[in-house]
C-alpha positions as CSV (number, residue, x, y, z in Angstrom):
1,X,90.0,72.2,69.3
2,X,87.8,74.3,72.2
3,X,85.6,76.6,71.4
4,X,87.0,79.5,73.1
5,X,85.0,82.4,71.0
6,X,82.2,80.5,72.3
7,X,83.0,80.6,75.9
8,X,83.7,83.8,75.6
9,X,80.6,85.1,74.7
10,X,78.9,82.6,77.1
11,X,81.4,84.1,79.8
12,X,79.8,87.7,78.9
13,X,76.0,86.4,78.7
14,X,76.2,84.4,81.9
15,X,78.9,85.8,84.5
16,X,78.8,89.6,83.4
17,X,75.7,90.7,82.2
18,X,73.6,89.2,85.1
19,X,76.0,91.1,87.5
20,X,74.7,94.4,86.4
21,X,77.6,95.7,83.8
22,X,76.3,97.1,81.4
23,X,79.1,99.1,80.2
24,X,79.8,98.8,76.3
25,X,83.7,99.6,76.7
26,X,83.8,96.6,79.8
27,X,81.7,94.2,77.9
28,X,83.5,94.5,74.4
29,X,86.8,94.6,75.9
30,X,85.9,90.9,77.9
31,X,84.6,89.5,74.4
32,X,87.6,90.5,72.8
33,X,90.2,89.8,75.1
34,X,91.3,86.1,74.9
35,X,91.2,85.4,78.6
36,X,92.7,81.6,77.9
37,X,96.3,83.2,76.5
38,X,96.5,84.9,80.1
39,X,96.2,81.4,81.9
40,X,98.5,78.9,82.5
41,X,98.6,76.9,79.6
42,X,96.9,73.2,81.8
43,X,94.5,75.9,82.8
44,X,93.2,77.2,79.5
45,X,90.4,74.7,79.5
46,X,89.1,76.0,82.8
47,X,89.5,79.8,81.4
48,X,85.9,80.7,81.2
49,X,84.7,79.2,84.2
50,X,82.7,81.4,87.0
51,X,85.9,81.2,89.5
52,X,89.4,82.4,90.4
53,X,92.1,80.4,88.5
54,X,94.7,79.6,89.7
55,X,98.3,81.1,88.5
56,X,100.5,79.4,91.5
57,X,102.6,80.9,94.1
58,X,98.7,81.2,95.9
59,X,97.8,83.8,92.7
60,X,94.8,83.9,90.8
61,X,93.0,85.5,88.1
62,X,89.9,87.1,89.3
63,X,86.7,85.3,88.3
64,X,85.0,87.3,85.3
65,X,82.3,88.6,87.7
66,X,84.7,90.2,89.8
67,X,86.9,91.9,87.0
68,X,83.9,93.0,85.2
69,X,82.4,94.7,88.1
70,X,85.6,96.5,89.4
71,X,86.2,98.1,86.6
72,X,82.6,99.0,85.9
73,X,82.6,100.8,89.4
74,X,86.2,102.3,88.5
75,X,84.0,103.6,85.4
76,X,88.2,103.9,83.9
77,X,88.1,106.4,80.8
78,X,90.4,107.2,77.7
79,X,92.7,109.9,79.1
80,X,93.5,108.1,82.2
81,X,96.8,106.1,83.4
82,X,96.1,102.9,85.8
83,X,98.6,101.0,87.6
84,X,97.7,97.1,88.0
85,X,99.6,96.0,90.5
86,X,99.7,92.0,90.8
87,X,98.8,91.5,87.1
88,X,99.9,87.9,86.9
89,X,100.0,86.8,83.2
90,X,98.3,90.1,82.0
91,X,94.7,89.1,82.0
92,X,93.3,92.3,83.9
93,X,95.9,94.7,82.8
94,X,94.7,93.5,78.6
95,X,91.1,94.7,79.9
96,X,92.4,97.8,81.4
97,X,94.5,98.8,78.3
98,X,91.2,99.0,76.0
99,X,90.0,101.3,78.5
100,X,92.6,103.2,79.5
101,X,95.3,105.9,77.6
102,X,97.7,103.6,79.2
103,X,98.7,101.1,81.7
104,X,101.7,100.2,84.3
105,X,101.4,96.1,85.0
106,X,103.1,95.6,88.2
107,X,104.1,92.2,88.4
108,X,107.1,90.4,90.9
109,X,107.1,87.4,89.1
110,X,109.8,87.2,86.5
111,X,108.7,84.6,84.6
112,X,105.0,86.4,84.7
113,X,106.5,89.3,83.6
114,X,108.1,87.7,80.2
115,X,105.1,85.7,79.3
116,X,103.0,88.6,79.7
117,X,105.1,91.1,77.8
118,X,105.1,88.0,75.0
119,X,101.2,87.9,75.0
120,X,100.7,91.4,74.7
121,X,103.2,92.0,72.3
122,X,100.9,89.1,70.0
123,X,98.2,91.0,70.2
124,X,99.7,94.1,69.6
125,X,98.6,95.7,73.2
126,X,101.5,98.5,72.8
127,X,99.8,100.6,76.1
128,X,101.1,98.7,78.2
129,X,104.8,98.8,80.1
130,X,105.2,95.6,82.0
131,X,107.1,96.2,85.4
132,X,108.9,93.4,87.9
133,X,109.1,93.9,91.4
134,X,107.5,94.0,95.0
135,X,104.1,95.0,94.4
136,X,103.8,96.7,97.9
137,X,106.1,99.2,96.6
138,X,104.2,100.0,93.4
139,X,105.6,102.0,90.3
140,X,106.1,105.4,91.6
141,X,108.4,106.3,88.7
142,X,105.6,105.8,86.0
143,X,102.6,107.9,88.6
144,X,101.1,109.5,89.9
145,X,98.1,107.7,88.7
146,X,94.5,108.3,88.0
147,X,93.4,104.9,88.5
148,X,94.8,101.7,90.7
149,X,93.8,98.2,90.8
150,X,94.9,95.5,92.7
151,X,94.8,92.2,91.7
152,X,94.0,90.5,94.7
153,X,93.1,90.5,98.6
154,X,94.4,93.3,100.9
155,X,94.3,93.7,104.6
156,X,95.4,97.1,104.8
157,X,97.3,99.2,101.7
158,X,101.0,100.5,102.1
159,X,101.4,104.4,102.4
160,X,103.8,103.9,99.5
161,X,100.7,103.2,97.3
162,X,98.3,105.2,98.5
163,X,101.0,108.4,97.9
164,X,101.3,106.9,94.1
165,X,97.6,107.6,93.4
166,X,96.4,111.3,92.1
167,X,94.4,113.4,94.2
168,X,91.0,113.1,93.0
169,X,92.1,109.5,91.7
170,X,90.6,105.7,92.8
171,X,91.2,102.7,93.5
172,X,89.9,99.4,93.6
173,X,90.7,96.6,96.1
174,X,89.3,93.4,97.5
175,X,89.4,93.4,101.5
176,X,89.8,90.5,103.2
177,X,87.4,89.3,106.0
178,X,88.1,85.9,106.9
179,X,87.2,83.6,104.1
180,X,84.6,86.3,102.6
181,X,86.1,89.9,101.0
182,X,84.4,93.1,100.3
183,X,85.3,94.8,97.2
184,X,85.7,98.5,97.6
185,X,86.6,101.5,95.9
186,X,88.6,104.3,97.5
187,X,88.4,107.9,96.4
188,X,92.2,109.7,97.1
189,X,91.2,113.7,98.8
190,X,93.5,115.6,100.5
191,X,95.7,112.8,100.6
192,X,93.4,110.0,102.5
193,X,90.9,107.3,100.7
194,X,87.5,107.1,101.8
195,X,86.5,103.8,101.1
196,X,82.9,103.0,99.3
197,X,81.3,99.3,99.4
198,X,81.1,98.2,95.7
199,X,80.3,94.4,96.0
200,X,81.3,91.0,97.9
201,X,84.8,88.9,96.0
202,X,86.6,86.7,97.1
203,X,90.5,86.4,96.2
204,X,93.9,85.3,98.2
205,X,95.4,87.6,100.4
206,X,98.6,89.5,98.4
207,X,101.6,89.3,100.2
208,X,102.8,92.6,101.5
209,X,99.1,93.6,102.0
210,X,98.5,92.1,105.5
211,X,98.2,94.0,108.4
212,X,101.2,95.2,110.3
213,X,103.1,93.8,107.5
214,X,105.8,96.7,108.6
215,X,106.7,95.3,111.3
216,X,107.0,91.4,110.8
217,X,110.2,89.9,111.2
């Protein structure tokens, strides 16, 4: 039987911690959150390392470090609604909901989308609403929203998503650049983001996200 409360707090001491979050909200929520029932179940053994795991279909969950610094810099509070687009098994969107007044997981996965409604409903996560489809599109019937995460690398963000996010809302994303990524955090005014360097992730490249996307045949 592994140790998982263990590696937990390991996770916290050794990947969070040292990366300058310092938030009580972010660290209690990543000690209580059981990251290895959000894994694919040959993965849970691998839960707690420092890197993206793999979910399949070229999905991961984002390394701890990652996570745990986007949502530091998102600084998400009680009263707010976020929409987690790309949520995989529910990993991020179990952080988000201990945060958060409530959250939309966005998820085009099918089978995802059961096993994660499954897991939250065990641990009695009742904020969340768990939502198939294209993840391009987003949830505009649940927004606007206050707060958006995505779950993965973006080369450039539909207009669709960007028009689901309040005005004086933000929004976190990993860039793309080659094999390197930027993570950033745009601020929604007058209708347009301006973009603010938060720190460097890696993660694969969503699809739907990529440049020109529009218009590939």
């Amino acid at each position: 039987m592994s140790d998982f409360a263990t590696r937990r707090e390991v996770m916290v001491d050794t990947q969070v911690r040292p990366s300058d979050v310092t938030k009580f909200p972010i660290i209690d929520a990543m000690l209580s959150v059981l990251r290895e029932n959000f894994v694919p179940h040959d993965k849970r053994e691998v839960a707690y390392i420092g890197e993206n795991v793999a979910l399949g279909n070229g999905r991961v969950v984002l390394e701890p470090r990652t996570l745990a610094k986007t949502l530091d810099a998102l600084n998400i509070s009680k009263d707010e609604l976020v929409l987690d687009i790309g949520s995989g098994l529910g990993y991020s969107s179990a952080l988000i909901s201990l945060l958060a007044e409530a959250v939309v997981a966005l998820e085009d996965d099918a089978n995802w989308v059961r096993d994660s409604e499954e897991a939250f409903q065990e641990v009695g996560a009742d904020n969340i609403l768990v939502e198939c489809g294209p993840l391009h599109k987003g949830a505009a019937k649940h927004g606007p929203y206050d707060v958006i995460c995505i779950q993965g690398a973006v080369e450039q963000i539909p207009k669709e998503i960007i028009d689901q996010l309040k005005d004086g809302g933000r929004m976190a994303c990993i860039f793309a650049d080659g094999a390197l990524g930027r993570a950033k955090i745009g601020y929604k005014l007058d209708g347009s983001i301006n973009w603010r360097f938060a720190f460097n992730a890696g993660a694969p490249l969503l699809a739907g996200f990529e440049k020109n996307w529009d218009f590939v045949l």
